[in-house]
Residue, then its C-alpha position, 0 to 999 in steps of 0.5 A: x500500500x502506498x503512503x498517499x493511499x494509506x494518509x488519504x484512508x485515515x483521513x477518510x476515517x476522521x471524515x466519516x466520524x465527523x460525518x456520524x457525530x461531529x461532537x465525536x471529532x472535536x475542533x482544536x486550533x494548532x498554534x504552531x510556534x513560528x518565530x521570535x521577535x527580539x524586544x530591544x526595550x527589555x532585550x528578551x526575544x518573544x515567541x510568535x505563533x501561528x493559528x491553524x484553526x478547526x483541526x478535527x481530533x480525538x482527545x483520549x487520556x494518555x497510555x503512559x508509563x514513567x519511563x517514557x518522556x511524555x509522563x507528565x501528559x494530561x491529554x493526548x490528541x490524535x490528529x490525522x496528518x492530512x488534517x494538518x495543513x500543508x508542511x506543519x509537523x508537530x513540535x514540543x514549542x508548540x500548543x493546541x487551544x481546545x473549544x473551551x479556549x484551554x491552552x496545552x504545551x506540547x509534551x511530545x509528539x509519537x508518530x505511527x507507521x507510515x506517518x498517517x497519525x500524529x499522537x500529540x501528548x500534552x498538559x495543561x497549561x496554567 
């Protein structure tokens, strides 16, 4: 199976989901760390990020153990790659902000075979 046929058949699956129960696939917006700007008033570089709106996910609670790096993880978001847009891969700088408007840290990304899934484990944020 080619990888193309293999990203397009899991997003097909989020599709149809969303299709049977859209409450199933909640809508996050992936707030990709994009760049710094440097503040020459108190000298200190400031993050920027990115807004990616209404990404459809699967919010579970994180199988984890304490000899992994995402211990720490209060939530794991599972995201369908085709459902990113075009060339965002996720990465630890970066935060997800669910409809409540609750802002995550990314803790750790986990990748699946043929890179059709993203497993996007964070914590809540104060």
């Amino acid at each position: 199976m080619s990888t193309g046929l293999l990203l397009s058949q899991v997003k097909g699956v989020f599709d149809v989901i969303e299709s049977v129960d859209a409450d199933l696939l909640p809508k996050i917006t992936y707030l990709e760390a994009a760049y710094s700007q440097y503040d020459t008033t108190t000298r200190q570089y400031t993050g920027g990020f990115c807004q990616h709106p209404n990404i459809p996910v699967v919010i579970t609670q994180p199988e984890i153990d304490a000899s992994q790096d995402v211990a720490h993880a209060t939530v794991k978001f599972v995201v369908a790659s085709e459902n990113m847009p075009d060339s965002v891969v996720p990465k630890v700088q970066d935060r997800i902000q669910t409809s409540d408007l609750t802002m995550h840290n990314v803790i750790g990304i986990k990748g699946v075979p043929g890179d059709s899934l993203y497993l996007i484990y964070c914590e809540v944020t104060a």
